[in-house]
N, C-alpha and C positions, 0 to 999 in steps of 0.2 A: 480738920479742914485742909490744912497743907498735907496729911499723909492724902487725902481722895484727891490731888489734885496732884500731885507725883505719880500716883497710880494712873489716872488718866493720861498721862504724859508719854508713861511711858507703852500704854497701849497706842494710842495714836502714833508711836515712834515703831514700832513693830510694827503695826499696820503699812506703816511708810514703808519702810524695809523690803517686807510683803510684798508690795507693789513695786518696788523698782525692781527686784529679784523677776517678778514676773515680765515682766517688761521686756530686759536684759535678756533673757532666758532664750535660746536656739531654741525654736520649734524642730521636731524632728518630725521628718514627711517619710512615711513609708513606701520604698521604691517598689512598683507594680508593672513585673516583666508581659508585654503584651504576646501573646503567642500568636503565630497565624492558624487560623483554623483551615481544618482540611477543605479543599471544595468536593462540593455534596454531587455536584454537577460543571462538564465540559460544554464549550463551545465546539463549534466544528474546525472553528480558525485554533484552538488550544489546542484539541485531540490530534488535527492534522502536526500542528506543529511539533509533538507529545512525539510521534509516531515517524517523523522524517519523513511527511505525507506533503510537506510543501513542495520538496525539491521537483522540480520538471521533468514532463515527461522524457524520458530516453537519459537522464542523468547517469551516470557510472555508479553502481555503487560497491563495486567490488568483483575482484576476480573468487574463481572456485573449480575444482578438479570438480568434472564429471565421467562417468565411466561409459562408453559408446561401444557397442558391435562395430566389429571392421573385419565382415563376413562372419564367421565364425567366433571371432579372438576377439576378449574386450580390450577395448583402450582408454588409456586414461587420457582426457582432452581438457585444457583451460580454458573457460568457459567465462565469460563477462557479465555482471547482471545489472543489469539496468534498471528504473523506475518506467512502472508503466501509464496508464490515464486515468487510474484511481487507485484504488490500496494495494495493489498489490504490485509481482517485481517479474521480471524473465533472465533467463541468461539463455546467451547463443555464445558460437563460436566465430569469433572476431575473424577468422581467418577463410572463412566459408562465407558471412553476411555482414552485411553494413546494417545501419540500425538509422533510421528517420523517424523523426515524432512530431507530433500535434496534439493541439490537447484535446484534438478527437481521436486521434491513432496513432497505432504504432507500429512501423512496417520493418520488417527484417528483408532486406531484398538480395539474394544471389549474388557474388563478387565476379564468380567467373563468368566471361563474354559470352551472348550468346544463349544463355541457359534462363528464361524466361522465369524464375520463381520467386516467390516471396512466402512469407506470413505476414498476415493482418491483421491487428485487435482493433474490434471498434466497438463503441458502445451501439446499442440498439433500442429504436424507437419501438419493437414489438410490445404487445401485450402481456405476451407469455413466448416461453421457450418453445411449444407445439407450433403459435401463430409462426414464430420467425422461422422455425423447420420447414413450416409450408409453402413460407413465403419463396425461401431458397428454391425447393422443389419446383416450383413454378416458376421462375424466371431462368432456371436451367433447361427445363425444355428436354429433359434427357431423362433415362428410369434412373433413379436415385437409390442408394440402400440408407435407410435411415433407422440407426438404433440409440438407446440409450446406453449412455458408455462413463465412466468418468476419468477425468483429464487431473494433472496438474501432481503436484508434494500432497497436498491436503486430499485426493481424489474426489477433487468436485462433481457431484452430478453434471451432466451434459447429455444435448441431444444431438448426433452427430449423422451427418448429411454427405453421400459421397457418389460421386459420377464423375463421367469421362468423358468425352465428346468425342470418342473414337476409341481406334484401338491400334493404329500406327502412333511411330515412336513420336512423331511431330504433334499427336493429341494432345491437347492438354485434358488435365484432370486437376479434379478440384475438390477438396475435402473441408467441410464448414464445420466446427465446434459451435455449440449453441448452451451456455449458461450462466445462471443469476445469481449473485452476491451482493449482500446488503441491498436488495433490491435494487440494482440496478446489472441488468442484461445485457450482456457480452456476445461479441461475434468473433471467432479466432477464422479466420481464411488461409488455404492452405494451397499454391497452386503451384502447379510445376507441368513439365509434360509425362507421355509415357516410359518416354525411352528414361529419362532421369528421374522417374519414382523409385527406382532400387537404391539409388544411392543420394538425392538432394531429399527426395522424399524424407527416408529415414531424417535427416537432417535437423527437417524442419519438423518434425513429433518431438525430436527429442528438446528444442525449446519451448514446446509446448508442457509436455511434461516437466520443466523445472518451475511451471507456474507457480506461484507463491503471495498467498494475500496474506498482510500484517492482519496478525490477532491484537486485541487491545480494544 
């Protein structure tokens, strides 16, 4: 009887044991690094901001050597490029045009006195690129040569619209670029007179052609 009652004893005392050991005992929590997952899908406010698509129209975003005819002889000219009224950028020469913007447009206007000319981008309420061709045609009131042409780095389609309103030097003449990216429809305006098509003319093509929309 006293050995089963020692034996009990000392199980209840192990039991004991047991239990404060568990007690006492650090739990160990396993550490679970959270990762972020990639997003599947952009907003318009993330992608713009993604893309340096907020900064305002006419912003600076850098100089760059472009290569320009000067008659015959190319020349190398610094060139400014700016932010234009949606994705994409221009660069002109700071030294020939000043640069105005809106978040409807963007006008490069002539430095020197006197010399009537600019470029214009603006966006357009057309349909399609044919309607705004025609629309041009019609409110010039003059015989137009209108072909399909492409403009810009990327050579964008465009439908391009040209007249003069004479043919002395004090004429003006006016050449309209007409096309569409990510659906939305662009007007580039091109004005100057006759006598200064040889030379502001050329000018103002060649910021047309550093047009440039962000990919992304």
């Amino acid at each position: 009887m006293r050995k089963v009652k020692f034996l009990t004893l000392c199980v209840l005392a192990a039991m004991g044991l047991s239990a404060c050991g568990k007690k006492d005992a650090e739990v160990s929590v396993p550490h679970v690094e959270v990762v972020e997952q990639p997003k599947i899908s952009q907003t318009e406010e993330e992608k713009e901001a993604e893309l340096g698509l907020e900064t305002a129209p006419g912003t600076v975003l850098g100089q760059e050597e472009v290569t320009v005819m000067e008659g015959e002889e190319p020349k190398t000219v610094l060139y400014t490029r700016v932010r234009g009224i949606g994705d994409f950028s221009l660069a002109y020469d700071a030294e020939t045009f000043s640069v105005e913007a809106s978040a409807d447009s963007l006008t490069f206007q002539a430095l020197e006195e006197g010399v009537p000319a600019f470029v214009r981008v603006e966006r357009s309420d057309a349909a399609s690129t044919e309607d705004a061709a025609d629309q041009v045609v019609l409110e010039s009131d003059e015989e137009c040569t209108v072909e399909d042409v492409t403009v810009g780095e990327g050579e964008y389609p465009a439908v391009w619209v040209s007249y003069a309103e004479g043919t002395a030097d004090t004429e003006r003449t006016c050449d309209v670029y007409i096309f569409r990216y990510n659906d939305i429809l662009y007007t580039v305006q091109m004005d100057c007179t006759v006598g200064d098509y040889e030379k502001i003319g050329q000018a103002e093509q060649m910021i047309l052609s550093t047009l440039r929309f962000d990919e992304g």
